[in-house]
MDAnalysis code that builds the backbone (N, CA, C; Angstrom):
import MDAnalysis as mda
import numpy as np

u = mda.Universe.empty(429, n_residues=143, atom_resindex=np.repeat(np.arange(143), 3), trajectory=True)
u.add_TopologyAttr("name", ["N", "CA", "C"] * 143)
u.add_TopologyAttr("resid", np.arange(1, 144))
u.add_TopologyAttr("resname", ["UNK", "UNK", "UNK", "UNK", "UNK", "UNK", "UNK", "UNK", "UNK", "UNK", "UNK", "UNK", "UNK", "UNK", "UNK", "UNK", "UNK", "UNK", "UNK", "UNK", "UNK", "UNK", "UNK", "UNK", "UNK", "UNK", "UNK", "UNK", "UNK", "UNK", "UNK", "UNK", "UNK", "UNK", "UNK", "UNK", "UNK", "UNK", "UNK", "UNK", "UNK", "UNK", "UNK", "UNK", "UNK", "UNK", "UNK", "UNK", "UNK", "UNK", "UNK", "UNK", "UNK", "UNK", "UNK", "UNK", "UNK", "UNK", "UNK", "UNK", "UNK", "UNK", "UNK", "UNK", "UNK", "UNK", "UNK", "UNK", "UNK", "UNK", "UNK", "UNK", "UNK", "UNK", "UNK", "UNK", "UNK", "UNK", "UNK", "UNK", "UNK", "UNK", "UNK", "UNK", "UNK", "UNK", "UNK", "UNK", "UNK", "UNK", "UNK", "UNK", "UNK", "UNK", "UNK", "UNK", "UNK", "UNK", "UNK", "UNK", "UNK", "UNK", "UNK", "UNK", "UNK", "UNK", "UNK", "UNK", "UNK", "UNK", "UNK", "UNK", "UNK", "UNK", "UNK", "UNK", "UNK", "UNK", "UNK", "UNK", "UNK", "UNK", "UNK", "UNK", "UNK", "UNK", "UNK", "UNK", "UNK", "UNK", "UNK", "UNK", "UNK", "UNK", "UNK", "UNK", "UNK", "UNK", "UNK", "UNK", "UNK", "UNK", "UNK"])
u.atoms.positions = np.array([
    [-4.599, -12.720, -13.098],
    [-3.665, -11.676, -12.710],
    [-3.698, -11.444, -11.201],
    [-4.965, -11.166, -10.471],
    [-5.179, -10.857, -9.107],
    [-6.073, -12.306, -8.415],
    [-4.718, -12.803, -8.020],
    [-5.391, -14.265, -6.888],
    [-5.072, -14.009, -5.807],
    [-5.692, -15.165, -5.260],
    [-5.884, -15.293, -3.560],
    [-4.860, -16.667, -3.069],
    [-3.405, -16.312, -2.823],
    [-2.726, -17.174, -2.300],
    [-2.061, -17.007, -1.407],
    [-3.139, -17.951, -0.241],
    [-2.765, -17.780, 1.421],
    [-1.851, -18.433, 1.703],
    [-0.765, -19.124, 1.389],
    [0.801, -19.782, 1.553],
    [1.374, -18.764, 1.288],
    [1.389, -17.386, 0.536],
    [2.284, -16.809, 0.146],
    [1.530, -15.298, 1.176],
    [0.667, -15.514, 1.552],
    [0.125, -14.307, 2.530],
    [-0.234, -14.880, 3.542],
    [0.986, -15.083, 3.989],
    [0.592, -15.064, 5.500],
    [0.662, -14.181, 6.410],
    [-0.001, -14.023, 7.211],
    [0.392, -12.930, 8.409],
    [1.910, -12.395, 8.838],
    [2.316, -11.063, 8.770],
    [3.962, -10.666, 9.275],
    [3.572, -10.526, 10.503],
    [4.909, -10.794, 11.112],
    [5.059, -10.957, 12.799],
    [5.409, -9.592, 12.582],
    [4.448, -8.630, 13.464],
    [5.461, -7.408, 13.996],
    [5.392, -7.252, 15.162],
    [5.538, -8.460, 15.764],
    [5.228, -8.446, 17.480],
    [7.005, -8.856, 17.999],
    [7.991, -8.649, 16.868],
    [9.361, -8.972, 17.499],
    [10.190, -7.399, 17.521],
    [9.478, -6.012, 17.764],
    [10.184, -4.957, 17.999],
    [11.273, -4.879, 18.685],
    [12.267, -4.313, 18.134],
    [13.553, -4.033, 19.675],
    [13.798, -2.592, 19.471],
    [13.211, -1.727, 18.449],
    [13.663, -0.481, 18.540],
    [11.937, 0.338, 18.425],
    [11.745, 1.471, 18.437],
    [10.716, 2.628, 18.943],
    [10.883, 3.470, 18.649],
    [9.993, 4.349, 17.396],
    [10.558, 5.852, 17.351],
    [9.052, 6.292, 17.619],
    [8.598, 6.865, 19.230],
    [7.319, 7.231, 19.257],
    [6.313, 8.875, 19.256],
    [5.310, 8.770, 18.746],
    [4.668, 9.932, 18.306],
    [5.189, 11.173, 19.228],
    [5.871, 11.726, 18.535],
    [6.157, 13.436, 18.968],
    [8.208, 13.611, 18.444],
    [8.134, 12.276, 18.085],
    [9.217, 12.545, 18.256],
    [10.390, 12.522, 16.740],
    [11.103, 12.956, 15.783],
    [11.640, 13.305, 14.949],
    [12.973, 13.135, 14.943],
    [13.408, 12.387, 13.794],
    [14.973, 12.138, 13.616],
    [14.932, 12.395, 12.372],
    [16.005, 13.296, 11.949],
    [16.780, 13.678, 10.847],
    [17.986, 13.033, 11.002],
    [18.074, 12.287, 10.036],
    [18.891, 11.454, 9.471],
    [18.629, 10.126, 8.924],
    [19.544, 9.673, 8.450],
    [19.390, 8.016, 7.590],
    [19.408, 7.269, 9.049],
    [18.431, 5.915, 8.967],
    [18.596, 4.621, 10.093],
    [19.186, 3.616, 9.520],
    [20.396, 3.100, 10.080],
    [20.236, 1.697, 9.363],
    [20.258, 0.454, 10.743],
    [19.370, -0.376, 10.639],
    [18.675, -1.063, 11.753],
    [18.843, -2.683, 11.453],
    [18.886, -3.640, 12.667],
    [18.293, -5.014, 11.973],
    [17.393, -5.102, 13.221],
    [16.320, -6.116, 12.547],
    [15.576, -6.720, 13.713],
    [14.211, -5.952, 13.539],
    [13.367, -5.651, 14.354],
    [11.769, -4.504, 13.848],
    [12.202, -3.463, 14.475],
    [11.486, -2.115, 13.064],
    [11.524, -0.995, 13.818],
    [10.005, -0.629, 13.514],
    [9.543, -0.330, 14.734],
    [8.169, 0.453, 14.599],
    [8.703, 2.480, 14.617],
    [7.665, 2.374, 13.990],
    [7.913, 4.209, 13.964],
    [6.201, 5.013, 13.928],
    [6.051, 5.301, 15.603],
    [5.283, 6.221, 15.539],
    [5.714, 7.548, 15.260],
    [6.628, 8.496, 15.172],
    [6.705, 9.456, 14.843],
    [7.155, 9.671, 13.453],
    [8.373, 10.839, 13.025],
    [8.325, 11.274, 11.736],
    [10.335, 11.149, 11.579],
    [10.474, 10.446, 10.526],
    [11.952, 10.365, 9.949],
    [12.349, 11.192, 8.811],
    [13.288, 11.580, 8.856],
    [13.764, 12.606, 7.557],
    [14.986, 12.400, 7.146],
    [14.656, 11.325, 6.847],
    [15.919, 10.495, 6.231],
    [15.768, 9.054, 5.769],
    [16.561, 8.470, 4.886],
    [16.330, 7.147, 4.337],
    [16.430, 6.287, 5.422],
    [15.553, 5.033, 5.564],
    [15.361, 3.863, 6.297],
    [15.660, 2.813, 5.724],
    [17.198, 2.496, 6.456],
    [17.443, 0.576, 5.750],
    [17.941, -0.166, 6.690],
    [17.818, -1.705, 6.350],
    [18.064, -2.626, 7.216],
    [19.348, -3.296, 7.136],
    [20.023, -3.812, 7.836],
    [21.251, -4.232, 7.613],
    [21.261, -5.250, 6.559],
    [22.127, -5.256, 5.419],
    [21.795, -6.596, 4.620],
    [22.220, -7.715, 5.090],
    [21.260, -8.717, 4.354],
    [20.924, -9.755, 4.168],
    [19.919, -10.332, 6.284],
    [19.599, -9.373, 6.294],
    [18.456, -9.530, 7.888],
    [17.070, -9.949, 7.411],
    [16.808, -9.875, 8.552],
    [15.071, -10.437, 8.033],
    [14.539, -9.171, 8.937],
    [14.278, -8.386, 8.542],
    [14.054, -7.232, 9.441],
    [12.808, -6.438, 8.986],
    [12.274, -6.233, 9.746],
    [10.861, -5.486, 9.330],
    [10.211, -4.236, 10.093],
    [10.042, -3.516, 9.157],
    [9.710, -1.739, 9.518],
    [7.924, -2.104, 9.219],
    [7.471, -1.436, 10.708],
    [6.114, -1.260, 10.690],
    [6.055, 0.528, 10.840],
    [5.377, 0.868, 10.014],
    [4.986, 2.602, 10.113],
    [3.712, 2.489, 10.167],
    [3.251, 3.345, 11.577],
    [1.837, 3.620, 12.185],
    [1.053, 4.881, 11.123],
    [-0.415, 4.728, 11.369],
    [-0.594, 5.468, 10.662],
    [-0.488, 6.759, 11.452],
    [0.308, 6.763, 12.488],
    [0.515, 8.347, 13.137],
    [2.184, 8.605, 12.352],
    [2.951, 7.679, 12.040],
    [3.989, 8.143, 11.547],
    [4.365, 8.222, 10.475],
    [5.701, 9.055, 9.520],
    [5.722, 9.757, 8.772],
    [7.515, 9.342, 8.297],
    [8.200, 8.942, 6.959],
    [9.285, 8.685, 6.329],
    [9.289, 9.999, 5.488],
    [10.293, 10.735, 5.324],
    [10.269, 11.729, 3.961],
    [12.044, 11.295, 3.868],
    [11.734, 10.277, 2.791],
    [13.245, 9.657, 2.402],
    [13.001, 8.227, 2.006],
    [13.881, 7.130, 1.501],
    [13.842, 5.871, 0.767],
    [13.072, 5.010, 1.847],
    [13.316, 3.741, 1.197],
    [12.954, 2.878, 2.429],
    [13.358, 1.677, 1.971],
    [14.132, 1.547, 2.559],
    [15.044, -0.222, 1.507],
    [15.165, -1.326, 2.847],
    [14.416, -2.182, 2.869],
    [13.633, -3.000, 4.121],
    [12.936, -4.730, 3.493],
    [13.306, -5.642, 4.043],
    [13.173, -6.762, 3.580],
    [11.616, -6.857, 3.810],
    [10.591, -6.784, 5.025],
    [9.332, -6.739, 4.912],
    [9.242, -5.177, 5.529],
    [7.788, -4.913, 4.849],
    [7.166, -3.478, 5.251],
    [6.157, -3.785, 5.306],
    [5.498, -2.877, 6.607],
    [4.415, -2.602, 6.505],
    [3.884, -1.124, 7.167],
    [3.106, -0.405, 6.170],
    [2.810, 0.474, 6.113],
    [1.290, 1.152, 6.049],
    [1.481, 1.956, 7.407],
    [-0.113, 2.076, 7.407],
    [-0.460, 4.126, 7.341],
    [1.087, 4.680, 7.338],
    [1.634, 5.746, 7.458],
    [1.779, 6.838, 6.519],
    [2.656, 7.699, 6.083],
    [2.988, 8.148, 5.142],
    [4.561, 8.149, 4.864],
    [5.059, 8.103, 3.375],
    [6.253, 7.751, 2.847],
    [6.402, 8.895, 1.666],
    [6.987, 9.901, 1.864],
    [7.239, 10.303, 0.948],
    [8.890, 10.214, 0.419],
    [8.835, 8.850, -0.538],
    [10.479, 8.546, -0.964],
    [9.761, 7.206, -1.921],
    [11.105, 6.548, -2.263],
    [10.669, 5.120, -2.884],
    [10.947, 3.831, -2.281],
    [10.070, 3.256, -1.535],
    [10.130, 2.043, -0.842],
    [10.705, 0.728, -1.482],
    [11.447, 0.014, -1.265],
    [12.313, -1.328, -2.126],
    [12.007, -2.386, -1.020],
    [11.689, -3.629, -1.603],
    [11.348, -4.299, -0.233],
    [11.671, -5.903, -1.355],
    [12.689, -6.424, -0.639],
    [13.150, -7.710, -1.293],
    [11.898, -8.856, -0.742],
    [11.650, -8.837, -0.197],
    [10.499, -9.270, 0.662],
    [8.865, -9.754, 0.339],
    [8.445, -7.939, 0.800],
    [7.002, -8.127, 0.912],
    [6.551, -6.650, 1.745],
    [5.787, -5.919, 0.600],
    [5.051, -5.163, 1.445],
    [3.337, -5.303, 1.441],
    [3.524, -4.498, 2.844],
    [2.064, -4.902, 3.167],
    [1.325, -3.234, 3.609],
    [-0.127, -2.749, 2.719],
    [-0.190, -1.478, 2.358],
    [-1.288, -1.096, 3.389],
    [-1.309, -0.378, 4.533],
    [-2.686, -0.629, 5.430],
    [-3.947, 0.393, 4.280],
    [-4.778, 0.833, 5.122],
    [-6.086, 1.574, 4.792],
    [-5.416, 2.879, 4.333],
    [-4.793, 3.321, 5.430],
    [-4.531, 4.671, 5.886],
    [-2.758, 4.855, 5.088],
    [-2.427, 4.003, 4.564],
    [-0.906, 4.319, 3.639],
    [-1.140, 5.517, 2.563],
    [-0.241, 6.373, 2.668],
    [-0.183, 6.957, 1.294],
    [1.474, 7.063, 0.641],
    [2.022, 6.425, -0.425],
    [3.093, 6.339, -0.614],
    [3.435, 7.739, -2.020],
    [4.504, 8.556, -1.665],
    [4.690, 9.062, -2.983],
    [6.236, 8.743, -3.353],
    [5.794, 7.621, -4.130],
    [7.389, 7.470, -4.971],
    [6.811, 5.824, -5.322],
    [8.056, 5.300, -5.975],
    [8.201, 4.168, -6.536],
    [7.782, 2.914, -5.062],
    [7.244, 1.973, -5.775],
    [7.127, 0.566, -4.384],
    [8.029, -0.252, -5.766],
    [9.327, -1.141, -5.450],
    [9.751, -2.144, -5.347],
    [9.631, -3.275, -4.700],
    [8.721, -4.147, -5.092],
    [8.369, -5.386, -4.102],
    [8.714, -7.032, -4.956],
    [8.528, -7.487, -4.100],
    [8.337, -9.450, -4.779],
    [6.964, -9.657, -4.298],
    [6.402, -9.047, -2.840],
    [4.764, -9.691, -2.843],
    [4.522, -8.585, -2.191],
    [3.131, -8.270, -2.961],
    [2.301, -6.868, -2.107],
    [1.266, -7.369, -1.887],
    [0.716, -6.969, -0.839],
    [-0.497, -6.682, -0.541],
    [-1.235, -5.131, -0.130],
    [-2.007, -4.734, -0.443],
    [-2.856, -3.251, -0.503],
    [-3.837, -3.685, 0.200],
    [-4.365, -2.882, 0.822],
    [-6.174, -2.767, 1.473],
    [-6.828, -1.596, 0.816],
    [-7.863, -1.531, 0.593],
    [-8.470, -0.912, 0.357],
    [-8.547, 0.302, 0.613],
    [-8.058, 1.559, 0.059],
    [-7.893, 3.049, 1.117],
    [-6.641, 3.132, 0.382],
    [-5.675, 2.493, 0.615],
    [-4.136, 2.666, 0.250],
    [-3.949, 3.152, -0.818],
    [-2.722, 4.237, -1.043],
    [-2.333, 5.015, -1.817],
    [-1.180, 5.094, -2.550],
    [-0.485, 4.909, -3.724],
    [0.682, 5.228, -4.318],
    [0.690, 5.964, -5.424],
    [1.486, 7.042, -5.357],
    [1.621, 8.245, -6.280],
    [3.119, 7.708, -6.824],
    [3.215, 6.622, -7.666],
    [4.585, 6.182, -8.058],
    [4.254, 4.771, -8.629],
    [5.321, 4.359, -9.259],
    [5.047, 3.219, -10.053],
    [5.094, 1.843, -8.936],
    [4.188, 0.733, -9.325],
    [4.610, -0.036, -8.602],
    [5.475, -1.462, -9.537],
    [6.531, -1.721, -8.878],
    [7.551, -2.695, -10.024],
    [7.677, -3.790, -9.075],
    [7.129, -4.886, -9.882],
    [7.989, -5.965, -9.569],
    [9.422, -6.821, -9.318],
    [9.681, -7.087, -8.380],
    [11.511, -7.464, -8.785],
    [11.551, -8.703, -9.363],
    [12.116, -9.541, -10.020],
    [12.544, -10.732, -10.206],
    [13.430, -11.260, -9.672],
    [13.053, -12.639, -8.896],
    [14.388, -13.315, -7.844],
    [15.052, -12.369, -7.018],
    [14.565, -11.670, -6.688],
    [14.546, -11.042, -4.802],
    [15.756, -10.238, -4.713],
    [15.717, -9.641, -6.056],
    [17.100, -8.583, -6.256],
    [16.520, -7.055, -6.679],
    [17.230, -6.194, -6.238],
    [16.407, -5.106, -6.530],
    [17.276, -4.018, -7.844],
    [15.846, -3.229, -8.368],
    [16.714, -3.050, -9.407],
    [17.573, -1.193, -8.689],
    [17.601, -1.143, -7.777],
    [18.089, 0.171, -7.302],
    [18.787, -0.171, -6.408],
    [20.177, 0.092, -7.151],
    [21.414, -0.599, -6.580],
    [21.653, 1.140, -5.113],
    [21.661, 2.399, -5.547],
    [21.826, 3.213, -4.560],
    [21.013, 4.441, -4.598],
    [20.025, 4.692, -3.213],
    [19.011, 5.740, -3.801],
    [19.162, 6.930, -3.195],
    [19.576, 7.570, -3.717],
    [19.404, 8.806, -3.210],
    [18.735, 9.597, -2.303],
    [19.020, 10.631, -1.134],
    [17.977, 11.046, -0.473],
    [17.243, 11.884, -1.479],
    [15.800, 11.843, -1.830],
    [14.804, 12.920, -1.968],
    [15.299, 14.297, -1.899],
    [14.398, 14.810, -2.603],
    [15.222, 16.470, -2.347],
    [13.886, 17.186, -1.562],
    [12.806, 16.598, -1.285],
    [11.369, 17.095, 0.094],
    [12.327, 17.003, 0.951],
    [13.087, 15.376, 1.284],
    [13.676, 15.364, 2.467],
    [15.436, 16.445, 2.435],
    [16.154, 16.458, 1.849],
    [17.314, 17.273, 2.105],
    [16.724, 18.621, 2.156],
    [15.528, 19.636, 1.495],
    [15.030, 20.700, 1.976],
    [14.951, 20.779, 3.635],
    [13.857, 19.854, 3.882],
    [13.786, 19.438, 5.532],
    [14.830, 19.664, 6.509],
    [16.103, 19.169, 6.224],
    [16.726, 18.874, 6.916],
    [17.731, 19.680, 7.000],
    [17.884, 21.431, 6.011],
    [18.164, 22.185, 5.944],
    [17.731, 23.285, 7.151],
])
């Protein structure tokens, strides 16, 4: 059930950033992005990538999602309170705590990492949450 296959774990590049959301700083609203977004600070709103990109969201463990997260690779070392979908691959640091659903094709967790939500497999790199709703933590917020 739980193997070790380094062709299919390889290291994610998150050294190709073009966008920055850094510690102190807060956006209310949905992103939709291609290319890497790092996020040191806090979003209050759903995070997605343009389809069909190869685009990848790194969240620090200083920063903070309260809303979805629909993103071809993730990696997460942060907090998420929404349900993450990742056609991809997520990758779970020490310091992650997720509350909601993970949708993935390949995970990886470290040790420390947290999910308060189911974790589902996709089959053939389709997801089963065709449109997700914002959270109702996050539409309080943003009230």
């Amino acid at each position: 059930m739980f193997s070790s296959d380094t062709k299919k774990l390889k290291e994610i590049n998150t050294s190709n950033v073009s966008t920055i959301i850094g510690e102190g700083t807060v956006i209310q609203g949905d992103i939709l992005y291609a290319g890497g977004l790092h996020i040191d600070g806090k979003v209050i709103g759903n995070v997605s990538a343009e389809n069909a990109s190869e685009a990848i969201l790194t969240l620090s463990k200083l920063g903070a999602i309260h809303g979805n997260v629909n993103v071809p690779t993730v990696v997460i070392d942060g907090e998420v309170q929404g349900d993450v979908v990742s056609l991809n691959r997520v990758q779970l640091i020490a310091n992650s705590r997720i509350t909601g659903n993970v949708q993935y094709n390949l995970i990886e967790m470290e040790v420390g990492a947290e999910v308060n939500g189911q974790l589902v497999r996709q089959q053939g790199g389709h997801s089963n949450v065709s449109q997700m709703p914002l959270r109702e933590v996050a539409k309080e917020e943003l009230s």
